[in-house]
N, C-alpha and C positions, 0 to 999 in steps of 0.2 A: 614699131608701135611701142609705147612707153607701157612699165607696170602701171598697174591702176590699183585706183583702192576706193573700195565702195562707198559712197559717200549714203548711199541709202537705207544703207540694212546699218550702218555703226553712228550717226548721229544719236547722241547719249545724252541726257540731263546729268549733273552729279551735283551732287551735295557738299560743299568745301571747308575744309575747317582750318582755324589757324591766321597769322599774320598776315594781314595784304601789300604785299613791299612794291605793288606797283599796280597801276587800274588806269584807264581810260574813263576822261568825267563824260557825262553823255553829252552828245551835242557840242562839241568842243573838240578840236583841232589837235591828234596828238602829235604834230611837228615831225613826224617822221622825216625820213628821207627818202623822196622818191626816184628810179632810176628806172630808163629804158634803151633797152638793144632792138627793140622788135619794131611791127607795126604801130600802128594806132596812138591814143591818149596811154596815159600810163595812172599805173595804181597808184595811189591818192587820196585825201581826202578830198570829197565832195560836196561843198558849200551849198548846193542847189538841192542833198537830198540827206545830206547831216550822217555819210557814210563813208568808210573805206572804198572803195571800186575802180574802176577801169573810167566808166561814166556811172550817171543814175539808171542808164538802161543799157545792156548790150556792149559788145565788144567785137572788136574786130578778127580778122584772121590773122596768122603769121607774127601774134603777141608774142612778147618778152619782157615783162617790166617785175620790176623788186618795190619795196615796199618796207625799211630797215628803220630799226630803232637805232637808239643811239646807247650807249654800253647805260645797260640800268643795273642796280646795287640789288639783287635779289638773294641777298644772304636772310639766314633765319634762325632767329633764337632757340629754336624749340622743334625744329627739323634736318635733316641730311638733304632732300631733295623739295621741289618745287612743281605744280603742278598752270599749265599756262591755259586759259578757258578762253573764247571770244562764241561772241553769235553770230550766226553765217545763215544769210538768205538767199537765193537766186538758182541758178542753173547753167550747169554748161556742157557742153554735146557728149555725149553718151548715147547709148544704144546698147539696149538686153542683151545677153549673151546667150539665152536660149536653154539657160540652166538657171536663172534665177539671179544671176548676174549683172555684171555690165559692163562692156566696152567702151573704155572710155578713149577722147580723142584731145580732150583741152583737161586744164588741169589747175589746181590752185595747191604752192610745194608750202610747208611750213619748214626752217630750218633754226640751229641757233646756232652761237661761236660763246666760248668760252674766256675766249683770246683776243679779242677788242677785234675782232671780225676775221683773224687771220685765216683760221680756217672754218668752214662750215659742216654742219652734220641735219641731218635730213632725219627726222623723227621717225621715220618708218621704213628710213633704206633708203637708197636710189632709185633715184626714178618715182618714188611712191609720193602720191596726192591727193587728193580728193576732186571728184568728179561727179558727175549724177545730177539729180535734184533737191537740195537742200530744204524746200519747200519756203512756207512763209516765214522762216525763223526759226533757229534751234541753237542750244548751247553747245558747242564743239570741245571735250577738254580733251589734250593731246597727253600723252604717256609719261610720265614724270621725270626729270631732269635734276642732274646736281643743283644744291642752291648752291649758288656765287654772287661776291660783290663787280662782278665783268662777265655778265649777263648782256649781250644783241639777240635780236629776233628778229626774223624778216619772214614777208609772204613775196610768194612768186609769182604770179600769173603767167601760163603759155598756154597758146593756141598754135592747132595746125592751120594747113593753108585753105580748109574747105571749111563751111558748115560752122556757122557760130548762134548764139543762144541768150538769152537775159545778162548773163553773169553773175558775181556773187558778189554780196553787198555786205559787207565785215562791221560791226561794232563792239563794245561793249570788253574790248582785250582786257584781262585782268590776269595780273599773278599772285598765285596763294601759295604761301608755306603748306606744302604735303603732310600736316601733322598727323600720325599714326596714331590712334586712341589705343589706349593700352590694353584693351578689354574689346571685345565685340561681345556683347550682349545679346544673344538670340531670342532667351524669354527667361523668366522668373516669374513660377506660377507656385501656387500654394492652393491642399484640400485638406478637408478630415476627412479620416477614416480610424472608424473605431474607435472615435472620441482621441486621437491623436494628429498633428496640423504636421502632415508632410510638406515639405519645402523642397521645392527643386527648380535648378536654371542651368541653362546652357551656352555655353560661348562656343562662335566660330571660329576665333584664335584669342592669342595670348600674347603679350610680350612682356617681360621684364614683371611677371603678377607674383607675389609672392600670396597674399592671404584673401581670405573673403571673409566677412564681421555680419551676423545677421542680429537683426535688433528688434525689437518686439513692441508694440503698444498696445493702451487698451482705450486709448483717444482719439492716437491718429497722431497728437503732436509731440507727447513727451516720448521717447521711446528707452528700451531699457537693451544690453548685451544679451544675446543669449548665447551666442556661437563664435568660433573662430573653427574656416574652413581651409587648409592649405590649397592655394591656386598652382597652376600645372606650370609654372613659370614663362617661358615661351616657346609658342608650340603655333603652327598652322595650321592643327587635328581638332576638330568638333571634341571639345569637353564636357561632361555632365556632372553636373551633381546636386546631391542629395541629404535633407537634414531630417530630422524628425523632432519636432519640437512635443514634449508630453508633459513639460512643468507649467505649463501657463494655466491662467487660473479661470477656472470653468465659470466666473460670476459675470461675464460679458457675453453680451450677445453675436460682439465685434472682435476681429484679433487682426491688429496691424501688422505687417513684416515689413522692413526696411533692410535691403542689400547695400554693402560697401565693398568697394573693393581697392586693397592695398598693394604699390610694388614694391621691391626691393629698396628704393632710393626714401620709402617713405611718402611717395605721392598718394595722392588717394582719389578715386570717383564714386561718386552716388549712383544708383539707381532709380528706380521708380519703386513705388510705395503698392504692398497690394494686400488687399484686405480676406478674410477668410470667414465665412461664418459659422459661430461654436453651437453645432448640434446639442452638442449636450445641455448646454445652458444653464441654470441655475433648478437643484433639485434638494429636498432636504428628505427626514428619513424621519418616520416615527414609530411609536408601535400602539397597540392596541389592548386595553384589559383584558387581563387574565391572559394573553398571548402573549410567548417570548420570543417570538420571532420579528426581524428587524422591516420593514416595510419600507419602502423609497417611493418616491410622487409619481414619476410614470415608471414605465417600462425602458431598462437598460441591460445594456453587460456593464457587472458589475468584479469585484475581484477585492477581497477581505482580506489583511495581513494585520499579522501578530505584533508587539511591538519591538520585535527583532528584525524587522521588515522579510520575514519570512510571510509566500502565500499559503494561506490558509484555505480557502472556500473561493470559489469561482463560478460566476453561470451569467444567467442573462435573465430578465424580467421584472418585477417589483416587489419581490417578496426573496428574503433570504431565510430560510428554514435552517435554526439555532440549534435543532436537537441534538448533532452529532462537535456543537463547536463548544470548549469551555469557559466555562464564564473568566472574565475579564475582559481590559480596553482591547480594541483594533482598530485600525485605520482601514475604510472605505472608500474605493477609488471605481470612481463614474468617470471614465474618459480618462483627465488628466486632475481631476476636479478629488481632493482628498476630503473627508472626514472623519473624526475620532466618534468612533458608537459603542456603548457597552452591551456588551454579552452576558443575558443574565445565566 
């Protein structure tokens, strides 16, 4: 009995980024080459039902047929390796294994050569295939590959001598440069607390990062510097970090954050933009005849320094009791929010 490889439990979507140095147009004849040692029709393009297969239905026993490109140019600017996706429908004999498995008996081999076909290599070993039920359609992308300009690819079909099934019906083959994003971005989220806009995000790796640039608005569109944060360089390890923004100016209702992140070579990516909103908001301070004490519009913590930016007086509420502070300027700070008040 041949290894098997689950074609039920590992059909995958994925998300592909980068050059596409080669693709199948839909509906359209990719000229392959087709070859047969076995039984039956062989794999092919299929005029009658606009697909790679055997036929548009079913297959026989005692199959052996290839299914080969011709040497494609799949180098890339901007990657080391190459990642090969096709969509795959149909079915072929298999049977549970009683564990959640399956034993399979027919099989469809993916391989490539490097070498203008000299030698071959099997994407997941010897022997290994795909088998099962594909269902009505799914993207298949195979494990990522050197890029090269002498790039073949072939599919295999075999069947044994009993018991045969739908088949699998192949379109939509494409090859994408495997570009590495230099950053994974887990989240970048921002709160106040305490009239100060902590900032924090997290990456699930790194590569080649040198810094992160946080930017600040109070529009949404102009943004200003506030920060530079050193990145972990490169790394596979869950990263966190953490800023604390306290100079932004309490007169907005709104406070924008904008993440950058920079590498080594000087490349750069954006993030997403996200917004915070300032508790504190816009408050002013008066006082009242015959009383020398300083009054503020609502209730806050508040924190009073001298003009050596020493603190002076600290509490929380709307009233700051002057008796024990001496007269002269100070600067009053609500959150991040400053004012100059005199102390009579």
């Amino acid at each position: 009995m041949k290894s098997i490889f689950l074609a039920l439990t590992l059909l995958l979507s994925f998300s592909l980024f980068g050059q596409l140095p080669y693709s199948w147009s839909p509906g359209v004849d990719p000229g392959w080459t087709s070859s047969n040692s076995g039984n039956g029709p062989s794999l092919d393009w299929q005029n009658g039902c606009n697909v790679v297969a055997v036929n548009c239905g079913g297959y026989s026993n005692n199959q052996n047929t290839s299914y080969t490109s011709p040497v494609i140019d799949a180098s890339c600017n901007n990657a080391s390796t190459i990642l090969i996706s096709f969509n795959i429908s149909g079915q072929a004999e298999a049977y549970p294994d009683g564990s959640g498995g399956l034993i399979g008996y027919d099989f469809l081999f993916m391989e490539y050569s490097t070498d203008g076909g000299g030698t071959w290599t099997n994407f997941y070993g010897p022997n290994m295939g795909l088998t099962g039920n594909a269902g009505a359609g799914a993207t298949w992308t195979l494990p990522p590959i050197p890029a090269t300009n002498n790039l073949m690819f072939r599919f295999t079909f075999d069947s044994d001598f009993i018991v045969t099934s739908s088949g699998y019906q192949i379109t939509d083959l494409q090859i994408i440069c495997n570009v590495q994003l230099p950053v994974e971005l887990t989240f970048f989220d921002g709160e106040q607390i305490d009239g100060k806009n902590v900032l924090e995000w997290e990456t699930a790796s790194e590569i080649n990062s040198d810094y992160f640039e946080l930017e600040r608005s109070y529009d949404g569109y102009y943004f200003e510097h506030v920060a530079t944060v050193d990145a972990n360089g490169t790394t596979n390890q869950v990263s966190r970090y953490k800023y604390v923004d306290e100079d932004f100016t309490g007169a907005y209702d709104v406070i924008y954050y904008n993440l950058k992140q920079f590498d080594f070579n000087g490349d750069s990516e954006e993030f997403n933009i996200i917004s915070i909103e300032n508790e504190v908001g816009i408050f002013y301070v008066y006082s009242k005849q015959g009383d020398e004490n300083i009054y503020i519009s609502d209730s806050y913590k508040f924190e009073l320094y001298n003009m050596m930016g020493q603190l002076v007086f600290s509490g929380e509420g709307n009233v700051i009791v002057t008796d024990s502070i001496q007269t002269g300027m100070y600067i009053l700070k609500v959150g991040s929010y400053k004012q100059k008040v005199f102390v009579r």
